[in-house]
C-alpha angles and dihedrals in degrees: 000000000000137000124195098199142036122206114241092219102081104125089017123100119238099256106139116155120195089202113177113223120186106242093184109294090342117083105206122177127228129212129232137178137188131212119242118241076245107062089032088054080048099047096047091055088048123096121256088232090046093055089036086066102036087056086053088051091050095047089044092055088246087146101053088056110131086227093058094035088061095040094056093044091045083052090042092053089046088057100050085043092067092053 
């Protein structure tokens, strides 16, 4: 099984808001999002240096490797095989 992209939402609600703002005549939306109690309950009990890497590995494109991409989906399918 392989999957070529992961969703970024993962620990985030699902708050987005397609608000309209007048930008002159055009009308453009804007997107929000909102944490979880969850994932904020998981950021302040992290580490400033961990999160510090795990941001560098997100702006480097670590996470869309097709290595890690296949190990998490590999992780994702054993779970729901146990099910």
């Amino acid at each position: 099984m392989q999957i070529k992209s992961v969703s970024n939402n993962l620990y985030l609600n699902s708050a987005y808001e397609g608000k309209k703002i007048k930008d002159g005549k055009k009308e453009s939306k804007i997107d929000s999002f909102e944490l979880s109690d969850q994932a904020r309950e998981l950021s302040s009990k992290m580490d400033s240096q961990k999160l510090a890497d795990i941001k560098q590995k997100i702006e480097s494109n670590f996470y869309n490797s097709d290595e890690v991409i296949s190990k998490i989906s590999q992780k994702i399918y054993n779970v729901l095989k146990k099910s």
